[in-house]
PDB file of N, CA, C and O in Angstrom:
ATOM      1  N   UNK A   1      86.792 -59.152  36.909  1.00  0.00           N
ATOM      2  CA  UNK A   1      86.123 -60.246  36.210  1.00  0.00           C
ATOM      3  C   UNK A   1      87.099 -61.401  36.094  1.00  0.00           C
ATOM      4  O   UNK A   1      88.185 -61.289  35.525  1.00  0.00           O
ATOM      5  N   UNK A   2      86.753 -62.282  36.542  1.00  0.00           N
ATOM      6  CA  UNK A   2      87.581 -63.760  36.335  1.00  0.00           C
ATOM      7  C   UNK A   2      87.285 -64.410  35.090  1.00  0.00           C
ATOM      8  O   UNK A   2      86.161 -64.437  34.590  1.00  0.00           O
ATOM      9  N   UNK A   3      88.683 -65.122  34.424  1.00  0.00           N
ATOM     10  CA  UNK A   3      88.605 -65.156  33.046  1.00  0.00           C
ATOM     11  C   UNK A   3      88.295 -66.982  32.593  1.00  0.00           C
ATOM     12  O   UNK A   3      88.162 -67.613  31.544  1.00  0.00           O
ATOM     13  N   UNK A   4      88.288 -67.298  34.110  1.00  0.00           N
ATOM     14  CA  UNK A   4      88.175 -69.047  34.064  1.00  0.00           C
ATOM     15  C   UNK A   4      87.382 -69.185  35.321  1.00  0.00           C
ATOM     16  O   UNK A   4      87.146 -68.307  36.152  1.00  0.00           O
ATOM     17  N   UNK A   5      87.004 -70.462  35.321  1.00  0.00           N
ATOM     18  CA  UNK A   5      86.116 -71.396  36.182  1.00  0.00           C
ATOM     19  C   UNK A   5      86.764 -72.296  36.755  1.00  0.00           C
ATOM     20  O   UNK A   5      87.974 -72.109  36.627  1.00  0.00           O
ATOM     21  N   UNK A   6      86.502 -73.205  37.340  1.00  0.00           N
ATOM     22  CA  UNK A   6      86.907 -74.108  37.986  1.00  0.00           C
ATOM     23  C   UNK A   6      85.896 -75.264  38.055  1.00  0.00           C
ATOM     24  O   UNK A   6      84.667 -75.185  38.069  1.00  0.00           O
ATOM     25  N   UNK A   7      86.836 -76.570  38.105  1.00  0.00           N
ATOM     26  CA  UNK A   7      85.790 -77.952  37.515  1.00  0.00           C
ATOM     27  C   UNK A   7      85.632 -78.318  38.701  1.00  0.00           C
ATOM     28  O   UNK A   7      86.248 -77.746  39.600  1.00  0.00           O
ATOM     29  N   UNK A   8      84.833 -79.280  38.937  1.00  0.00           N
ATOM     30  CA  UNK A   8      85.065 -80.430  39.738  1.00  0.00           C
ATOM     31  C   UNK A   8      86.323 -81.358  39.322  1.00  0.00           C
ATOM     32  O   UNK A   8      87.111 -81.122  38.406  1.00  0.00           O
ATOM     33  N   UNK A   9      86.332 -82.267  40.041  1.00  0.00           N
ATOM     34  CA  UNK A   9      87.425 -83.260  39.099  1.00  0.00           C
ATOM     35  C   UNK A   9      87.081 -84.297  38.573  1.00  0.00           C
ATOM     36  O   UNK A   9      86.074 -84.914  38.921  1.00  0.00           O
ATOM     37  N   UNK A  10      87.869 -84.662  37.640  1.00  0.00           N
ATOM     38  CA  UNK A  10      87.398 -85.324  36.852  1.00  0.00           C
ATOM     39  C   UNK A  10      87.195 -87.327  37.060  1.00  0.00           C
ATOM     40  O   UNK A  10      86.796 -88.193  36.282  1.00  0.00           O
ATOM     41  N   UNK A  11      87.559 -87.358  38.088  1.00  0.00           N
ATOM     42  CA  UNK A  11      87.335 -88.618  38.819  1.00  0.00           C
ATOM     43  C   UNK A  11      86.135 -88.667  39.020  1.00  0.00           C
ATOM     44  O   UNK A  11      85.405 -89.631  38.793  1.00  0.00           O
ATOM     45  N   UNK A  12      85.767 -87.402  39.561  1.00  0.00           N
ATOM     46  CA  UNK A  12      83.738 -87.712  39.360  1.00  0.00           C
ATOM     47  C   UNK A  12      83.041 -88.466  38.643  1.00  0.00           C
ATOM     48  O   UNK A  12      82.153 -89.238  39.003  1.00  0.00           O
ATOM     49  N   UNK A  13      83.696 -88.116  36.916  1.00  0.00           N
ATOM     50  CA  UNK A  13      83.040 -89.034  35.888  1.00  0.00           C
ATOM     51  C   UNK A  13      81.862 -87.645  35.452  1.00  0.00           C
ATOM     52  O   UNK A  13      80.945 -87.785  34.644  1.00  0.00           O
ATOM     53  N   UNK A  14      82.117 -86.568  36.075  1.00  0.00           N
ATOM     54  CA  UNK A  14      81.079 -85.730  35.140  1.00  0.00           C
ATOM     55  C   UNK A  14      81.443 -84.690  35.685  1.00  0.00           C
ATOM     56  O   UNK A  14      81.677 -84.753  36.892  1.00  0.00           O
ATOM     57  N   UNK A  15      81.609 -83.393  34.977  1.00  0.00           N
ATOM     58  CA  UNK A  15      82.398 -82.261  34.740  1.00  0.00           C
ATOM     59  C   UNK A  15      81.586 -81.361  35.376  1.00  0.00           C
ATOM     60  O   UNK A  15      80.722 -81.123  34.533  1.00  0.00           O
ATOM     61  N   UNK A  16      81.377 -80.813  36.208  1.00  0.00           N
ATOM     62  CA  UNK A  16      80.312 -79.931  36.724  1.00  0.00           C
ATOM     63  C   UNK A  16      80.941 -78.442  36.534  1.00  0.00           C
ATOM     64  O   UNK A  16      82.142 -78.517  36.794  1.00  0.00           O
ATOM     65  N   UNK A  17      80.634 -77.347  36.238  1.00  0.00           N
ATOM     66  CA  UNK A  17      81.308 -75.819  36.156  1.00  0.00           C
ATOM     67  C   UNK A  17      80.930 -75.209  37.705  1.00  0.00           C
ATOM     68  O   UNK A  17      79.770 -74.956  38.030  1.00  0.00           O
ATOM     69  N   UNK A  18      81.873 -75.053  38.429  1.00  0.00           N
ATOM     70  CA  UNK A  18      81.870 -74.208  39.509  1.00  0.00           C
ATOM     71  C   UNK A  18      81.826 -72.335  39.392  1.00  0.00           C
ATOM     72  O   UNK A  18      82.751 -72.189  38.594  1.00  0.00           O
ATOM     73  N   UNK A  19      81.603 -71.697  39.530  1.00  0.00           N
ATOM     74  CA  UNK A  19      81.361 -70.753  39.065  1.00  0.00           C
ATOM     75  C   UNK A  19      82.147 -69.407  40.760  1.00  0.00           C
ATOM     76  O   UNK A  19      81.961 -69.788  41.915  1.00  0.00           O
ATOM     77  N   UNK A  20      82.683 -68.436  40.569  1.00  0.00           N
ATOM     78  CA  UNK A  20      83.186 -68.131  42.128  1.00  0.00           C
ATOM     79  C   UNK A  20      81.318 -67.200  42.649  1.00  0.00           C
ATOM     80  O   UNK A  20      80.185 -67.199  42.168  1.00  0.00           O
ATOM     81  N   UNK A  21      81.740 -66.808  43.385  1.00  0.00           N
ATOM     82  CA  UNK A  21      80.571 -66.091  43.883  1.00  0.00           C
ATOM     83  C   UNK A  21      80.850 -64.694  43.370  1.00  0.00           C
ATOM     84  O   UNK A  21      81.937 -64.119  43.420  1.00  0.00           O
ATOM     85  N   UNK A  22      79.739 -64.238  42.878  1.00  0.00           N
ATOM     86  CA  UNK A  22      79.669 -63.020  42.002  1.00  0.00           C
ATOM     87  C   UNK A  22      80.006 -63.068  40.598  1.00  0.00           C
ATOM     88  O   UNK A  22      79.944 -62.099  39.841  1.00  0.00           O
ATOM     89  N   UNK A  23      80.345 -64.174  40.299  1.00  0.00           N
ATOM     90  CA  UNK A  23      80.814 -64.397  38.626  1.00  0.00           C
ATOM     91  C   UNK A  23      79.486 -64.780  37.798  1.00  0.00           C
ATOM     92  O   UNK A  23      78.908 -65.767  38.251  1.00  0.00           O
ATOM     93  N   UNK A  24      78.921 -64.206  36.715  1.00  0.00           N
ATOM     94  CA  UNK A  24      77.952 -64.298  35.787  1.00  0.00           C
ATOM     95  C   UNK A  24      78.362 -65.761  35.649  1.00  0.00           C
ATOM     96  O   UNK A  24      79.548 -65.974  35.901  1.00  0.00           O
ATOM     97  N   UNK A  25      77.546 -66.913  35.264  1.00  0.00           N
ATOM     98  CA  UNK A  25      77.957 -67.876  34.371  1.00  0.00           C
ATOM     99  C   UNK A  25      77.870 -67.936  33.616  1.00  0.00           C
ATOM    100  O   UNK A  25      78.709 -68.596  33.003  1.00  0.00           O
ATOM    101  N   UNK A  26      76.503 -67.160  32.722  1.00  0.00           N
ATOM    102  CA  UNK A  26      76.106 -66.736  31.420  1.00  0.00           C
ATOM    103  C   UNK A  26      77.679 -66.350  30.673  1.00  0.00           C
ATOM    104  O   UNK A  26      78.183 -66.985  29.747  1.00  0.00           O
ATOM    105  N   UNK A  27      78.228 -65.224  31.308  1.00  0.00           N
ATOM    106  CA  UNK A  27      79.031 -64.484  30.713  1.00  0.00           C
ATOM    107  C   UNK A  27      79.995 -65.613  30.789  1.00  0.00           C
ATOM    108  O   UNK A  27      80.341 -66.009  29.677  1.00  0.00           O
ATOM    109  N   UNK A  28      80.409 -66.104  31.580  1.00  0.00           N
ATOM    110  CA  UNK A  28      80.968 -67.278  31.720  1.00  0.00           C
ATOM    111  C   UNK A  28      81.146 -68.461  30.784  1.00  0.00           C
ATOM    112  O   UNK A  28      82.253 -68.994  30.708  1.00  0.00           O
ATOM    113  N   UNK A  29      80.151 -68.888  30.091  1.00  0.00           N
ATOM    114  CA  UNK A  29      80.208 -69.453  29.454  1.00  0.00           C
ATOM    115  C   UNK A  29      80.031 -69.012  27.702  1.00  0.00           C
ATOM    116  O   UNK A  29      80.108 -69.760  26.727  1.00  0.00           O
ATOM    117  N   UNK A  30      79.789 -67.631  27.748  1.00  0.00           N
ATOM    118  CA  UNK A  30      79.766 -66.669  26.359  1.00  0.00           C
ATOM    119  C   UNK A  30      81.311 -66.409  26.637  1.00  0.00           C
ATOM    120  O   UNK A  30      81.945 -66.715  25.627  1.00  0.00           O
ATOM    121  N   UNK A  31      82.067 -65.987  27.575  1.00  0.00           N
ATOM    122  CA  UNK A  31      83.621 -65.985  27.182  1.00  0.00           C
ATOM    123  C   UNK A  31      84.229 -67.115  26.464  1.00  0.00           C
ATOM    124  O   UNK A  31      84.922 -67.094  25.447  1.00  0.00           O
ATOM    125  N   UNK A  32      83.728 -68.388  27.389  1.00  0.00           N
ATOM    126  CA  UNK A  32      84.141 -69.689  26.866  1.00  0.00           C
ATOM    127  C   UNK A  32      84.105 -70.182  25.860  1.00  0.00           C
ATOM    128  O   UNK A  32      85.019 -70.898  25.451  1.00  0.00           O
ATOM    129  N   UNK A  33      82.769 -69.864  25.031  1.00  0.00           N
ATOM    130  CA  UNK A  33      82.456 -69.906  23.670  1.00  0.00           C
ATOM    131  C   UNK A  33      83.230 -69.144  22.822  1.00  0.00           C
ATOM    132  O   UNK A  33      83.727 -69.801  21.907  1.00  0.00           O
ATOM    133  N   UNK A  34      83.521 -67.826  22.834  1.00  0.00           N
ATOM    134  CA  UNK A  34      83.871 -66.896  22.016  1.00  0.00           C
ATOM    135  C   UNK A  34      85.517 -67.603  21.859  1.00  0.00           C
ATOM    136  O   UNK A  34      86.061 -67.702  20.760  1.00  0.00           O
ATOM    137  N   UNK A  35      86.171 -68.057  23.162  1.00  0.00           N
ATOM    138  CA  UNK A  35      87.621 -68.509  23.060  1.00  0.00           C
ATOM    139  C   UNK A  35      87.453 -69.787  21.948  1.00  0.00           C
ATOM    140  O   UNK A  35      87.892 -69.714  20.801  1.00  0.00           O
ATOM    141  N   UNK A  36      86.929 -70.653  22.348  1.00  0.00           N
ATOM    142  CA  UNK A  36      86.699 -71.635  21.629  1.00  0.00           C
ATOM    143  C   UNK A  36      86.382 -71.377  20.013  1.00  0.00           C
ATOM    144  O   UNK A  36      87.213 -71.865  19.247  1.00  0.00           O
ATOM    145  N   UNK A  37      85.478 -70.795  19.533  1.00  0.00           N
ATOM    146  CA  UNK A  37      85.056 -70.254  18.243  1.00  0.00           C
ATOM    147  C   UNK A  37      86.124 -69.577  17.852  1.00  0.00           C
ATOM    148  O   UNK A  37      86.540 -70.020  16.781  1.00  0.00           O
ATOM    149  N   UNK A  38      86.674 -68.792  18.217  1.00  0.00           N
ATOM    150  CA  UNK A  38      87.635 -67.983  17.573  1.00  0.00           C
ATOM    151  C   UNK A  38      89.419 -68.942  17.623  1.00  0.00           C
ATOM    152  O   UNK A  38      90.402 -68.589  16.971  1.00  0.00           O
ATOM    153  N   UNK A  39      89.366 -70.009  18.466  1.00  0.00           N
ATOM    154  CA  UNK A  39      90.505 -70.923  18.420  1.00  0.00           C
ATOM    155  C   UNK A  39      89.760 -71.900  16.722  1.00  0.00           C
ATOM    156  O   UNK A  39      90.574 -72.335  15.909  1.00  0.00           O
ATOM    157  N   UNK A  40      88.862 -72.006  16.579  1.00  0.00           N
ATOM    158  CA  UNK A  40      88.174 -72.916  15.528  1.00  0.00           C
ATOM    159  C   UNK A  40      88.466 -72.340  14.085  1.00  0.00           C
ATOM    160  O   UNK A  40      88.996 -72.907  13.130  1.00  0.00           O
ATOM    161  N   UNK A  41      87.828 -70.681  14.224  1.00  0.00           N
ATOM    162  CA  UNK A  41      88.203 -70.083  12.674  1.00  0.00           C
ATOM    163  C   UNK A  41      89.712 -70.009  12.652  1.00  0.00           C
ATOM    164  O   UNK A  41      90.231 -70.214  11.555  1.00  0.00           O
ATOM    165  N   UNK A  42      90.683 -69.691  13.911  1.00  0.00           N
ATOM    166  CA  UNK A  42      91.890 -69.450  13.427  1.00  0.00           C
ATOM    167  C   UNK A  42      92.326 -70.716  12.577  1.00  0.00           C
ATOM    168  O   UNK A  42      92.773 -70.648  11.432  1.00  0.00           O
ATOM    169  N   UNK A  43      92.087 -72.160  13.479  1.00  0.00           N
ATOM    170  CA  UNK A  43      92.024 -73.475  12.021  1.00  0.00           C
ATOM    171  C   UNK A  43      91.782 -73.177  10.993  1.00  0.00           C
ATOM    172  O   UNK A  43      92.446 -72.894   9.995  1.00  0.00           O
ATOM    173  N   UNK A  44      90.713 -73.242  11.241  1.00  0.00           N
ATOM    174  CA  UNK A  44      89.975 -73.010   9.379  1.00  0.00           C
ATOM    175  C   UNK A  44      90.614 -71.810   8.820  1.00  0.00           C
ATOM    176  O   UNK A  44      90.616 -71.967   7.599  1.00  0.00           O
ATOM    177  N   UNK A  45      91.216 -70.566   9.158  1.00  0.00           N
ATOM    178  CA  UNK A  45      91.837 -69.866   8.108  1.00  0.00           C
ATOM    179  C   UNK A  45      93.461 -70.443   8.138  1.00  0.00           C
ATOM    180  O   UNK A  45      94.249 -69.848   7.403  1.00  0.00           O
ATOM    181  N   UNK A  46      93.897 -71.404   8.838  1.00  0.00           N
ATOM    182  CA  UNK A  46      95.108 -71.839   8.406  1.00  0.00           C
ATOM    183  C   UNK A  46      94.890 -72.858   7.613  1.00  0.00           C
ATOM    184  O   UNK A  46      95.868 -72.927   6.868  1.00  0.00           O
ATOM    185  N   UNK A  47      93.786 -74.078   7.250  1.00  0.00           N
ATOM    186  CA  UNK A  47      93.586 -74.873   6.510  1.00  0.00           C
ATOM    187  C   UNK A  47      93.421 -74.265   4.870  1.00  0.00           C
ATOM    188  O   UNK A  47      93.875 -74.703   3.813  1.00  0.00           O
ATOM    189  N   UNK A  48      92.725 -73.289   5.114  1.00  0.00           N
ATOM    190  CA  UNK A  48      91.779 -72.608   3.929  1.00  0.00           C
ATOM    191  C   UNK A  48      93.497 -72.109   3.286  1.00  0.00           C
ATOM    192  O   UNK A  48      94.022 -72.555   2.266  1.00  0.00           O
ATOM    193  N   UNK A  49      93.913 -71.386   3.958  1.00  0.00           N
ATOM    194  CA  UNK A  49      95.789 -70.614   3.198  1.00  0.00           C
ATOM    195  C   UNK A  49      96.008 -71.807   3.030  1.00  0.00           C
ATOM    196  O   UNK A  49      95.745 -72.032   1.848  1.00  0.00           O
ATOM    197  N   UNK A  50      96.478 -73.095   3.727  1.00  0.00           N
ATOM    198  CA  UNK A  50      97.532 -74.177   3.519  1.00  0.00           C
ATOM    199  C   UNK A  50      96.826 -75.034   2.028  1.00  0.00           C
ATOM    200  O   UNK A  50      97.476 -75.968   1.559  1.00  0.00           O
ATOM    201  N   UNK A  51      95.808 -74.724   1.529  1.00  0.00           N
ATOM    202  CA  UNK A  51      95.155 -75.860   0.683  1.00  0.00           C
ATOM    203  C   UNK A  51      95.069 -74.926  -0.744  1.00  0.00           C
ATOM    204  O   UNK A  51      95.226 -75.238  -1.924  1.00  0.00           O
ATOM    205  N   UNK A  52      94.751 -73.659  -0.090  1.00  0.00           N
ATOM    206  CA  UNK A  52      94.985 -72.513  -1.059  1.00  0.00           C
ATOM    207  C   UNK A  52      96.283 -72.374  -2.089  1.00  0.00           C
ATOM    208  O   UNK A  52      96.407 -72.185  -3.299  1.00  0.00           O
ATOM    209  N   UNK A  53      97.268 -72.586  -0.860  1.00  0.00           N
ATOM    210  CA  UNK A  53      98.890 -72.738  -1.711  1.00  0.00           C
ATOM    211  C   UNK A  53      99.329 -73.969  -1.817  1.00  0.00           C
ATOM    212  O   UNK A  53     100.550 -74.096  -1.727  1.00  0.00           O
ATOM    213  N   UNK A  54      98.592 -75.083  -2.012  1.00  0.00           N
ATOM    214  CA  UNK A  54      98.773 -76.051  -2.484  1.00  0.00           C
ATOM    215  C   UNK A  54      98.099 -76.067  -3.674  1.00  0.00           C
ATOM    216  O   UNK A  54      98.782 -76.203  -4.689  1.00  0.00           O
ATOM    217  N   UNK A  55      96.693 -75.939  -3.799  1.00  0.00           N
ATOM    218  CA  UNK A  55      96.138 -75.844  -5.533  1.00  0.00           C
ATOM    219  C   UNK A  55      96.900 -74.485  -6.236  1.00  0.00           C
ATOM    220  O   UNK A  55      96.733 -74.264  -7.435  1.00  0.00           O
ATOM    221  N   UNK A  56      97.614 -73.735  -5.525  1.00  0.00           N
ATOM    222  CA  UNK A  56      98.408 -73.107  -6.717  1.00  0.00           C
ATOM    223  C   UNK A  56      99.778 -73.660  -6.933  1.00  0.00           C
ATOM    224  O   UNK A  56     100.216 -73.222  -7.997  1.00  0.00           O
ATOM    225  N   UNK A  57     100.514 -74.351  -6.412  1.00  0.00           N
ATOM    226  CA  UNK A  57     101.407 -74.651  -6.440  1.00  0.00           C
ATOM    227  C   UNK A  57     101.008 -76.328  -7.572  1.00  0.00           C
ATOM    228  O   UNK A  57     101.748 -76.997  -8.293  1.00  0.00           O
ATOM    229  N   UNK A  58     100.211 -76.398  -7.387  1.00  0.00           N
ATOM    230  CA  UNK A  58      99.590 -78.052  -8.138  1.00  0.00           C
ATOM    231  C   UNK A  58      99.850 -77.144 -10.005  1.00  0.00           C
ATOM    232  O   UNK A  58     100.548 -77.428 -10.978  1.00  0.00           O
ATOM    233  N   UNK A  59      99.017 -76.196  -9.747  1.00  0.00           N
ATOM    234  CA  UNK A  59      98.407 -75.099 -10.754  1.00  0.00           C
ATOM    235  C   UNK A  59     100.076 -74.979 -11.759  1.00  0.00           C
ATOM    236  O   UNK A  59     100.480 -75.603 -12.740  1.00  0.00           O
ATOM    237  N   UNK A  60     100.594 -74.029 -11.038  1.00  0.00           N
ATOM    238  CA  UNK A  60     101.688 -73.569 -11.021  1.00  0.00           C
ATOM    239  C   UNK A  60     102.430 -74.997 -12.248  1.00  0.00           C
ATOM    240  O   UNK A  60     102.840 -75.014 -13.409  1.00  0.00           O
ATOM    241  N   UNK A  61     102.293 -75.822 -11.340  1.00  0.00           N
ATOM    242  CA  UNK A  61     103.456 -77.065 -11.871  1.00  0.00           C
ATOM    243  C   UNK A  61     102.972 -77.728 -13.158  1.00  0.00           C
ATOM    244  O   UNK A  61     103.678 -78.346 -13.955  1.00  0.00           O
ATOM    245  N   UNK A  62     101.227 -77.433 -13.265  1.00  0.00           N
ATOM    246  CA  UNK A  62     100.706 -77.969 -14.663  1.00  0.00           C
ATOM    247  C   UNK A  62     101.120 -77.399 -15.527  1.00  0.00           C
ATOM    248  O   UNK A  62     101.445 -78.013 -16.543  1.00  0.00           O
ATOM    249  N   UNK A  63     101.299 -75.629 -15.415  1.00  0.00           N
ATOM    250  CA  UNK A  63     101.278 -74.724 -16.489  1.00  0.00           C
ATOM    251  C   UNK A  63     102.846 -75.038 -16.975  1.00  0.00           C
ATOM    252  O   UNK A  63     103.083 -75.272 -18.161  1.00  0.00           O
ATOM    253  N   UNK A  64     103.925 -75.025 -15.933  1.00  0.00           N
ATOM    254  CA  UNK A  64     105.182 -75.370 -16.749  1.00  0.00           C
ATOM    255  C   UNK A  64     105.162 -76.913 -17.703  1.00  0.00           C
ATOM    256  O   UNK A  64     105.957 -76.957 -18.642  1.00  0.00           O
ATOM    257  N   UNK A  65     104.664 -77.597 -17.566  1.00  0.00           N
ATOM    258  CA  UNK A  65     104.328 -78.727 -17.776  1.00  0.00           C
ATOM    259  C   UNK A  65     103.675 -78.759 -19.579  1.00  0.00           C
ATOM    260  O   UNK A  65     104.094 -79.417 -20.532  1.00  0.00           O
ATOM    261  N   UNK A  66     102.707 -77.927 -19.513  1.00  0.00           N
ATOM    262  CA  UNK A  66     102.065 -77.866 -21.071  1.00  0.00           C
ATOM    263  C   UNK A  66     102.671 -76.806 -21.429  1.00  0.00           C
ATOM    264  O   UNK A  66     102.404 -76.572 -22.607  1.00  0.00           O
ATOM    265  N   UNK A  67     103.524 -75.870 -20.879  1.00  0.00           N
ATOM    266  CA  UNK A  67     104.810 -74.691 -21.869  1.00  0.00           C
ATOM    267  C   UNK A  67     105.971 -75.367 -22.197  1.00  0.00           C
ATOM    268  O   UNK A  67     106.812 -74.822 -22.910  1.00  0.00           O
ATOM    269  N   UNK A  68     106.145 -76.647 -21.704  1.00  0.00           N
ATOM    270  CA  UNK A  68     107.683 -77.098 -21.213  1.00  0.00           C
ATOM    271  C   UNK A  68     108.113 -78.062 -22.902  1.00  0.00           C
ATOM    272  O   UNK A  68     109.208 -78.607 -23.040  1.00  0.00           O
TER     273      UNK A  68
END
């Protein structure tokens, strides 16, 4: 199973998916998706931690603040 495609080029001005002979494109383009989607949540769970330990660290700095 081949794990990529091949474009036209991009001088064309429009991206066409070449596909080899015997390669699903369906599957082809459900691999493509799944890479893509799963490159997207890995963002979003590094945004979601990075914002996470920032409102505790915000948190954190109030509470010394009204003990202090």
């Amino acid at each position: 199973v081949q794990q990529s495609s091949e474009y036209s080029p991009p001088e064309a001005g429009l991206i066409v998916p070449v596909f080899p002979k015997g390669d699903d494109p369906i599957d082809a383009i459900r691999r493509s998706t799944r890479q893509t989607k799963g490159h997207y949540v890995l963002q979003l769970q590094r945004r979601r931690s990075h914002v996470q330990a920032m409102h505790k660290t915000q948190e954190e700095a109030r509470c010394r603040m009204v003990q202090g």
